[in-house]
N, C-alpha and C positions, 0 to 999 in steps of 0.2 A: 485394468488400466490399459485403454489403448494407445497404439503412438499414429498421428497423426502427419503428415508431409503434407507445405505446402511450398509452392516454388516463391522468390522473393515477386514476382510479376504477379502470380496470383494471391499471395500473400498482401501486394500493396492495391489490387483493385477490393480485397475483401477482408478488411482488417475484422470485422464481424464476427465472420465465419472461426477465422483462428481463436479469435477470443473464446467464442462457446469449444470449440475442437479442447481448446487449454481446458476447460473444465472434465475433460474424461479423460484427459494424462499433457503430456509432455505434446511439442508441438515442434517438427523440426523444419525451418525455413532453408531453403535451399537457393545455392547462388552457384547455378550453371552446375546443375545437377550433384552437388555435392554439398549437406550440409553445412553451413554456416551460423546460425542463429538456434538456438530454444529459447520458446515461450508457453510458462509456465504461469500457475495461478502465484501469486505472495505466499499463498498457506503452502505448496508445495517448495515455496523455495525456502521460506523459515524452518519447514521440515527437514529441509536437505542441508542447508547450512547449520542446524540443529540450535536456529535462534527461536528464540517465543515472538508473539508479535509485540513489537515494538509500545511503550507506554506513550502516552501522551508528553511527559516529560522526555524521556530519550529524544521524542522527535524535536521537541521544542529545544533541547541541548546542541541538539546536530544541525539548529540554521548558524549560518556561518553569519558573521558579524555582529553577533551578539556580545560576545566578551566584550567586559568593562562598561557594559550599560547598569546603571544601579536603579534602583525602583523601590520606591517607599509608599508602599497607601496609604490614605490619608484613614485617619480611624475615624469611623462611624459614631456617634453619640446616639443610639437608638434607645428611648425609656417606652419603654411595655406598659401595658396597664389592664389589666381583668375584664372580661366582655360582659356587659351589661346585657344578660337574659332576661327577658318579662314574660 
C-alpha cells in the first residue's frame, strides 16, 4: 500500500488523479503544506470503521424524511396456465 500526497490546489485541478492514487492506499490532501484531508476508496473505509458494506435496506433506512410514510401494494390477481407445446 502506497500513501500518496496531493496539495489541496493540485488536488482541485485533478480530482482524477487522487481518485486512481486512492485505489493503491490512502490519499493525503494538504492545505498549506500540512495535511488536512484522506481520501480513501469506501471498501477501505468500511474496513477501517470495521462496518460491511451497507445493504440496500440500511441505505433506504438512513433517507431522512421517510418516517411515518406508510405503503401498502395493491395485490396482484395473476392466474397461470400450462404452455401449450405442439
Amino acid at each position: 500500500m502506497s500513501v500518496h500526497t496531493f496539495s489541496s490546489r493540485d488536488f482541485t485541478r485533478d480530482v482524477s488523479s487522487a481518485k486512481r492514487a486512492a485505489d493503491y492506499g490512502p490519499v493525503f490532501i494538504t492545505d498549506r503544506g500540512r495535511p488536512a484531508y484522506a481520501l480513501l476508496t469506501i471498501a477501505d473505509y468500511y474496513r477501517l470503521t470495521g462496518q460491511g458494506e451497507p445493504s440496500l435496506l440500511a441505505v433506504m433506512d438512513g433517507i431522512a424524511g421517510g418516517d411515518g410514510i406508510e405503503f401498502e401494494a395493491q395485490r396482484l390477481n395473476i392466474t397461470t396456465r400450462a404452455a401449450e407445446l405442439e
